[in-house]
Structure formats: C-alpha cells, structure tokens
Backbone as ProteinMPNN parsed JSONL, in Angstrom:
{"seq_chain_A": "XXXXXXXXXXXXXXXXXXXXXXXXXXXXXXXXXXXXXXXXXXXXXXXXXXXXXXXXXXXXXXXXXXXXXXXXXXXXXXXXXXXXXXXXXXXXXXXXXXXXXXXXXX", "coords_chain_A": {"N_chain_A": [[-159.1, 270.69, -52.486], [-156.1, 271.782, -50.731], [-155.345, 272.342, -47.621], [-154.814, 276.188, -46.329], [-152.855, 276.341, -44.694], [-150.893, 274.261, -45.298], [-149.342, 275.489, -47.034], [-147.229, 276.52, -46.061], [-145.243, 275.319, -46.126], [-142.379, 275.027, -47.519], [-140.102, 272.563, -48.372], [-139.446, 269.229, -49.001], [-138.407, 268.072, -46.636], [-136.714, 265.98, -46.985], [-134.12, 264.45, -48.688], [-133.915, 262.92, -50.659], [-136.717, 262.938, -51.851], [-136.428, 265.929, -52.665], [-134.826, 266.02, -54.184], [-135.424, 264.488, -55.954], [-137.762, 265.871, -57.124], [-136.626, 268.157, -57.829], [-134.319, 267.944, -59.535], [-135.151, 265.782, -60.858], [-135.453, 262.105, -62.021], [-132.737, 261.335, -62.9], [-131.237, 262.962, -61.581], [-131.809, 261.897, -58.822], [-131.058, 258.994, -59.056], [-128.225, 260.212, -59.735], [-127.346, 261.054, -56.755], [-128.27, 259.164, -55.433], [-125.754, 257.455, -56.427], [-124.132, 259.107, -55.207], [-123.916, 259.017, -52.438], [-123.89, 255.713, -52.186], [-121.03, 255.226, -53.117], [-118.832, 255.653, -51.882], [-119.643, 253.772, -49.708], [-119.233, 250.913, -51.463], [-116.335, 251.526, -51.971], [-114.975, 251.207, -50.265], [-115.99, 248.714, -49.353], [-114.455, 246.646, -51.134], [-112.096, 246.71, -49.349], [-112.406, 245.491, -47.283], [-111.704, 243.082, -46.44], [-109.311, 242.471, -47.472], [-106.75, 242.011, -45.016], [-106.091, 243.515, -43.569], [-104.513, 245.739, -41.189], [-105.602, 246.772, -37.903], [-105.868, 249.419, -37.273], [-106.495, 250.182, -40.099], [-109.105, 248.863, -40.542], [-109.879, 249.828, -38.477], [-110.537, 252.587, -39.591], [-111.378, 252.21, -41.797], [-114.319, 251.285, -41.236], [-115.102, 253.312, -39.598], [-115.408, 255.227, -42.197], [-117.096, 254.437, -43.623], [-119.761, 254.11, -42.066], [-119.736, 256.751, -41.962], [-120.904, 257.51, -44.477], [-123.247, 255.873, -44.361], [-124.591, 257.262, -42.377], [-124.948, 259.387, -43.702], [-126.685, 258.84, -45.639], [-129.161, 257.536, -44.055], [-129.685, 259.669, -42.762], [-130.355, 260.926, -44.892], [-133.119, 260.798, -45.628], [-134.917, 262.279, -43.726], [-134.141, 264.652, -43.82], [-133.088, 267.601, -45.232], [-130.066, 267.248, -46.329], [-127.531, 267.85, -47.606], [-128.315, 270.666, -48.624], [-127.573, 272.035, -46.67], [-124.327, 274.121, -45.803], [-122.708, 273.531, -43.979], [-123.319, 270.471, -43.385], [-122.401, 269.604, -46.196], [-119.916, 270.393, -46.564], [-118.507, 268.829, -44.296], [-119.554, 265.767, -45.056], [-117.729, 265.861, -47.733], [-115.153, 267.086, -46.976], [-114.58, 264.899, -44.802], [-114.861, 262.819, -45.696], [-112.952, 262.516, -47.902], [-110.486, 262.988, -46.856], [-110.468, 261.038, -45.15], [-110.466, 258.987, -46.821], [-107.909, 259.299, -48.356], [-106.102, 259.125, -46.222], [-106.217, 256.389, -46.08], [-105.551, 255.333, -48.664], [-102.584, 256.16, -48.267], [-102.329, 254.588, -45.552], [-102.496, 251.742, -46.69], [-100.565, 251.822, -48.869], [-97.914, 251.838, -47.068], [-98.215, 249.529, -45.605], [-97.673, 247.68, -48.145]], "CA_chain_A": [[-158.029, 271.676, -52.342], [-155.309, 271.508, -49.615], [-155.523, 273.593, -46.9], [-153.755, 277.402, -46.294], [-151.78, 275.555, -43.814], [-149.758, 273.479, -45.889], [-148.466, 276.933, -48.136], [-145.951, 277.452, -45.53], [-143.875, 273.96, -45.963], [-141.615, 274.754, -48.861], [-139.562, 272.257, -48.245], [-140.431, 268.455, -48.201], [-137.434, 267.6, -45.788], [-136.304, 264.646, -47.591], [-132.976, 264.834, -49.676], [-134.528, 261.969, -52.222], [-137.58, 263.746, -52.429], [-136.024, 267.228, -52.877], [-133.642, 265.816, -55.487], [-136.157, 263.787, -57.166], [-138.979, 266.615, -57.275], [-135.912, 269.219, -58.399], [-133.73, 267.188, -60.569], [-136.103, 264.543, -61.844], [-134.9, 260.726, -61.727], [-131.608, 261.562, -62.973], [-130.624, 263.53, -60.29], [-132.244, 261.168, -57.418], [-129.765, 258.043, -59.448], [-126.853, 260.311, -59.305], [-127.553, 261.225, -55.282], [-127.697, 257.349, -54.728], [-124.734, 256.909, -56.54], [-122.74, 260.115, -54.675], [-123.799, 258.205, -51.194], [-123.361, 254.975, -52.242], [-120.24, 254.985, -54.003], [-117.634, 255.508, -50.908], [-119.401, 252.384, -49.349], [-118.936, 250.323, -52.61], [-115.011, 251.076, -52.217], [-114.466, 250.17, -48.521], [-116.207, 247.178, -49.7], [-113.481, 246.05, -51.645], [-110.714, 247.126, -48.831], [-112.607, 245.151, -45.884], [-111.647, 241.496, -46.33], [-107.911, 242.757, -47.516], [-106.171, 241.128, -44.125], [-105.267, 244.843, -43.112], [-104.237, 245.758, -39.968], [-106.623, 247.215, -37.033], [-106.022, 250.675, -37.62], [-107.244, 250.609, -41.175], [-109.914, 248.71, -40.316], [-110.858, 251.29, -38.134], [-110.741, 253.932, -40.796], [-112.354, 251.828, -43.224], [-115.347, 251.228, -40.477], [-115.385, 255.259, -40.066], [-115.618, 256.085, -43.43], [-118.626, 253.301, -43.62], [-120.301, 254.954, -40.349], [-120.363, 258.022, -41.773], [-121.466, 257.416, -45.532], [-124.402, 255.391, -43.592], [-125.16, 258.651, -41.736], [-125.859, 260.136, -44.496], [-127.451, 257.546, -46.752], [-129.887, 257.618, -43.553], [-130.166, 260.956, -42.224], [-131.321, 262.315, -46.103], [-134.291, 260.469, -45.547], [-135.677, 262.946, -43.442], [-133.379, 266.028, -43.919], [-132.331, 267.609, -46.841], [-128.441, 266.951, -45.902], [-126.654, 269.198, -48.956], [-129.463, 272.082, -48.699], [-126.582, 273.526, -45.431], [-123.149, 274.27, -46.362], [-121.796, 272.608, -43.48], [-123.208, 269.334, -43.68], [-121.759, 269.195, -47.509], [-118.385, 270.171, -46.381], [-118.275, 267.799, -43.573], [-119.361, 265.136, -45.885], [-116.655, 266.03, -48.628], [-113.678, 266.799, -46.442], [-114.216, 263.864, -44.097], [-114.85, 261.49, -46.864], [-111.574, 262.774, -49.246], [-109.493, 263.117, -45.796], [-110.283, 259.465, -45.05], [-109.94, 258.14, -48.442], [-106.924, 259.836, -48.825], [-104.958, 258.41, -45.523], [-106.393, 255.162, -46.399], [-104.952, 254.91, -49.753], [-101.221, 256.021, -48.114], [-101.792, 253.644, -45.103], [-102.351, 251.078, -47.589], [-99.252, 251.783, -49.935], [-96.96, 252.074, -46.385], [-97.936, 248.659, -45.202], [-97.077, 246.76, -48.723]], "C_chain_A": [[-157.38, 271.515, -50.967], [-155.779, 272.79, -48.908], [-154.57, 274.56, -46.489], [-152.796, 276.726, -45.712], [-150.757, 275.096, -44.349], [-148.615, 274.553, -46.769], [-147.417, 277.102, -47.539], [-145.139, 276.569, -45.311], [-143.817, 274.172, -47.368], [-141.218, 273.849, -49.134], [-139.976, 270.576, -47.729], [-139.691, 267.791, -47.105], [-136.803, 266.318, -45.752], [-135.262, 265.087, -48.592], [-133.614, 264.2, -50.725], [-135.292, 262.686, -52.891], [-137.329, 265.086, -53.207], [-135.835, 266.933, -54.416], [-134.221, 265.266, -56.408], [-137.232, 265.052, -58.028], [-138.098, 267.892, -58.378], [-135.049, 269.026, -59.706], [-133.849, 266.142, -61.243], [-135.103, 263.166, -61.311], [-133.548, 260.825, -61.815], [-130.594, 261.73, -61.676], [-130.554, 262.93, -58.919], [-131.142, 259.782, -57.915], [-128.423, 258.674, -59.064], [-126.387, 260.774, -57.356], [-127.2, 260.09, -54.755], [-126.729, 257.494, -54.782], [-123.613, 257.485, -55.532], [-122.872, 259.562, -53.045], [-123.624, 256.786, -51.111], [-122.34, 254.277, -52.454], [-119.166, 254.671, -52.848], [-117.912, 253.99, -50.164], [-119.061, 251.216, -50.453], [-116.907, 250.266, -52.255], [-114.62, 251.174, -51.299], [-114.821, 248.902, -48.832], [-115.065, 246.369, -49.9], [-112.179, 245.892, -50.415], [-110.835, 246.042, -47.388], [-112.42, 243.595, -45.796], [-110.222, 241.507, -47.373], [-106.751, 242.503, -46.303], [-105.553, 242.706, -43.945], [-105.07, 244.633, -41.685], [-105.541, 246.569, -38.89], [-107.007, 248.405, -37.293], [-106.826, 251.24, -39.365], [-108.169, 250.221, -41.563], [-110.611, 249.352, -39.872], [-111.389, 252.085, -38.737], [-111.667, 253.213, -41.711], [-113.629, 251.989, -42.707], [-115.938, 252.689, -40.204], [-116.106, 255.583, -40.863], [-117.063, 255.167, -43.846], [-119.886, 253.748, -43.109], [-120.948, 255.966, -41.051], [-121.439, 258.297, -42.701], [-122.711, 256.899, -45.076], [-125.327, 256.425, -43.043], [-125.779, 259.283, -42.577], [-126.924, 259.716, -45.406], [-129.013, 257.495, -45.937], [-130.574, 258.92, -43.188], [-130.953, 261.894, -43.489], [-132.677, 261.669, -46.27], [-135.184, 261.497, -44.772], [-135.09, 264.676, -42.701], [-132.985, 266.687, -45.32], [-130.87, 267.845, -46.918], [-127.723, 267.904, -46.53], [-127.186, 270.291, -48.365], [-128.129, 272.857, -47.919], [-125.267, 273.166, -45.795], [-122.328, 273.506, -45.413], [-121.541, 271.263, -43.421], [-122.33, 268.705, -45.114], [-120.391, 269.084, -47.302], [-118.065, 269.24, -45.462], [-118.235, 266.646, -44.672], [-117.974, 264.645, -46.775], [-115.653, 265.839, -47.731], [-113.446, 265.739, -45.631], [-113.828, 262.465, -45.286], [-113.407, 261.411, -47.827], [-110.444, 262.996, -48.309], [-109.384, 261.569, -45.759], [-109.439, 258.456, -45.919], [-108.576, 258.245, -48.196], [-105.597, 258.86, -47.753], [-105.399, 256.554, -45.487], [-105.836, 254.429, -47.555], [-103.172, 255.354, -49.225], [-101.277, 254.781, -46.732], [-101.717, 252.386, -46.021], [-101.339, 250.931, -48.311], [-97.949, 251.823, -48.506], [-96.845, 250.354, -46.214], [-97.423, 247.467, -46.567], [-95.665, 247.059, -48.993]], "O_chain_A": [[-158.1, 271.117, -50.051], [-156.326, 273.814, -49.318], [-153.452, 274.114, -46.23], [-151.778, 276.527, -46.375], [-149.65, 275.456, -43.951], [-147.424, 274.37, -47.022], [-146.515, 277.725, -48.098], [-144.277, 276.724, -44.446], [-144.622, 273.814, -48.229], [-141.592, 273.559, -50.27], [-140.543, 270.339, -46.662], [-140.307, 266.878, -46.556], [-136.439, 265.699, -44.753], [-135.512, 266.054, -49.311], [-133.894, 264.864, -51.724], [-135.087, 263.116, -54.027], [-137.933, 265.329, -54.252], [-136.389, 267.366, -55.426], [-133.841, 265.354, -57.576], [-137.407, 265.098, -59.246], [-138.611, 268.422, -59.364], [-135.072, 269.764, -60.691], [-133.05, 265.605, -62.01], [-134.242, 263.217, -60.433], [-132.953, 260.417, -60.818], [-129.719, 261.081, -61.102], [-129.71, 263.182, -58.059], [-130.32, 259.518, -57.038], [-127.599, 258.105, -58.347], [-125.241, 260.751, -56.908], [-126.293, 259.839, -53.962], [-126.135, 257.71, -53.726], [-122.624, 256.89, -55.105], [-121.847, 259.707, -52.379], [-123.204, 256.395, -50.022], [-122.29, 253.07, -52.214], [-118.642, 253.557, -52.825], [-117.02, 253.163, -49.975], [-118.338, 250.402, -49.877], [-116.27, 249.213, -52.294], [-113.397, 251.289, -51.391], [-114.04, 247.975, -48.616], [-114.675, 245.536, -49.082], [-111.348, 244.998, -50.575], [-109.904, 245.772, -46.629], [-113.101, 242.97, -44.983], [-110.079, 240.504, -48.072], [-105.64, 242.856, -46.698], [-104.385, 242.876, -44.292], [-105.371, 243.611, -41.07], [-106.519, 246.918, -39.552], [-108.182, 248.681, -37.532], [-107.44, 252.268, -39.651], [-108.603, 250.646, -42.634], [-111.717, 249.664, -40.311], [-112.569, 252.407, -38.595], [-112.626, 253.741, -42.273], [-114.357, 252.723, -43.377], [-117.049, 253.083, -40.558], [-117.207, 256.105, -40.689], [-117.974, 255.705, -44.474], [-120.937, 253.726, -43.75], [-122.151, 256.224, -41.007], [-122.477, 258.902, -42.432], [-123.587, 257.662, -45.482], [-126.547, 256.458, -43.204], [-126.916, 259.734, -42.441], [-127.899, 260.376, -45.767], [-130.023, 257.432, -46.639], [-131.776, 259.16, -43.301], [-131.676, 262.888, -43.417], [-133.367, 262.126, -47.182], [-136.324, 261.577, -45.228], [-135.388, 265.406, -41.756], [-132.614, 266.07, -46.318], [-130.507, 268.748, -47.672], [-127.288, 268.84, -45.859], [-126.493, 270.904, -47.552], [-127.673, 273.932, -48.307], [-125.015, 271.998, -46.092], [-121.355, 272.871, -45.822], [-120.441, 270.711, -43.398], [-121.748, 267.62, -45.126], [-119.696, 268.126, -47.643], [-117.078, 268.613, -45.849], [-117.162, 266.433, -45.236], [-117.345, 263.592, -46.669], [-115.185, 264.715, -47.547], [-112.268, 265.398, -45.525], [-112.949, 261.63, -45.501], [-112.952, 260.386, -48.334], [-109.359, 263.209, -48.85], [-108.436, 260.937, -46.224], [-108.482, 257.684, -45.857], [-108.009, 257.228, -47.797], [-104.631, 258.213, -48.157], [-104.78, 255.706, -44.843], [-105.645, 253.213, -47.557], [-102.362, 254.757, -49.934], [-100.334, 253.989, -46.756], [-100.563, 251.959, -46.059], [-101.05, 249.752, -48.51], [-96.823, 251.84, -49.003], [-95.807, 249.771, -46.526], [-96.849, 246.444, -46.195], [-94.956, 246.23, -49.563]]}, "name": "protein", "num_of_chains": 1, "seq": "XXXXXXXXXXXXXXXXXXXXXXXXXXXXXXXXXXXXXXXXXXXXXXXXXXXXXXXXXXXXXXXXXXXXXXXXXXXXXXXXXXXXXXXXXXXXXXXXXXXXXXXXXX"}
C-alpha cells in the first residue's frame, strides 16, 4: 500500500499523462496531434524562398509550438486558462499574418 503522503498529489503534472489517464489513448493521439500539427505546417512554408520577416514568423510560431510540445511534459499546460489562450491566440494570430504576408508577396 502507498503511503498517506502520496493522497495529497491529485495531479500527476504531466499534460500526456493527465490526458492519457483522463481521456484514454484517444485523447493523448489527439493532444499530439493539437501540438504537433502547427509545426507540420511551417514545415511546408520553411524552404518556400520567403523573405526574412516571414521566416521570422515562421521560426516564432515553431519556438512556441516547441514550448509547448516540451513544457507539457512536466506541466499540465491546458489545466490554466491562460496558458490555453496564449497558445490559441498566438498560434491563430501568427498563422493568420502569415497566410496574408504570404498572399502580399506573390
């Protein structure tokens, strides 16, 4: 039997773990996919002969998805409302002036 001690960690401070333990395999596949997916489509954009500046941004939006891809290893990243919205609005801000610098310079 474990000891009293351990009763008072709800929480195993791992996003994978969380997500795996809460939402079974499913849920820990679609987690990958929702942090892997933004690097997947910089992929495509980073050997497109862009210019510096949207290199930059692309490298950003890389940076950050990384951040998190790493940091839910020993946080549970979602669990706080701010980290999620950071996440989201940086990631769909980025995107977003990345797909009009893109359509300015052709």
């Amino acid at each position: 039997m474990a000891p009293k001690s351990i009763k008072k960690f709800n929480h195993p401070h791992s996003e994978y773990m969380a997500t795996l333990v809460e939402q079974g395999v499913v849920g820990l596949f679609v987690l990958i996919f929702l942090l892997i997916t933004p690097v997947l489509a910089m992929k495509s954009y980073i050997n497109s002969g862009t210019s510096l500046n949207i290199a930059s941004l692309i490298s950003l939006l890389i940076v950050i998805s990384f951040h998190y891809i790493f940091y839910a290893v020993g946080n549970g990243v979602f669990d706080h409302q701010s980290t999620t919205i950071f996440f989201a609005f940086f990631l769909a801000t980025g995107m977003g002036i990345l797909r009009a610098a893109l359509r300015a310079e052709e």
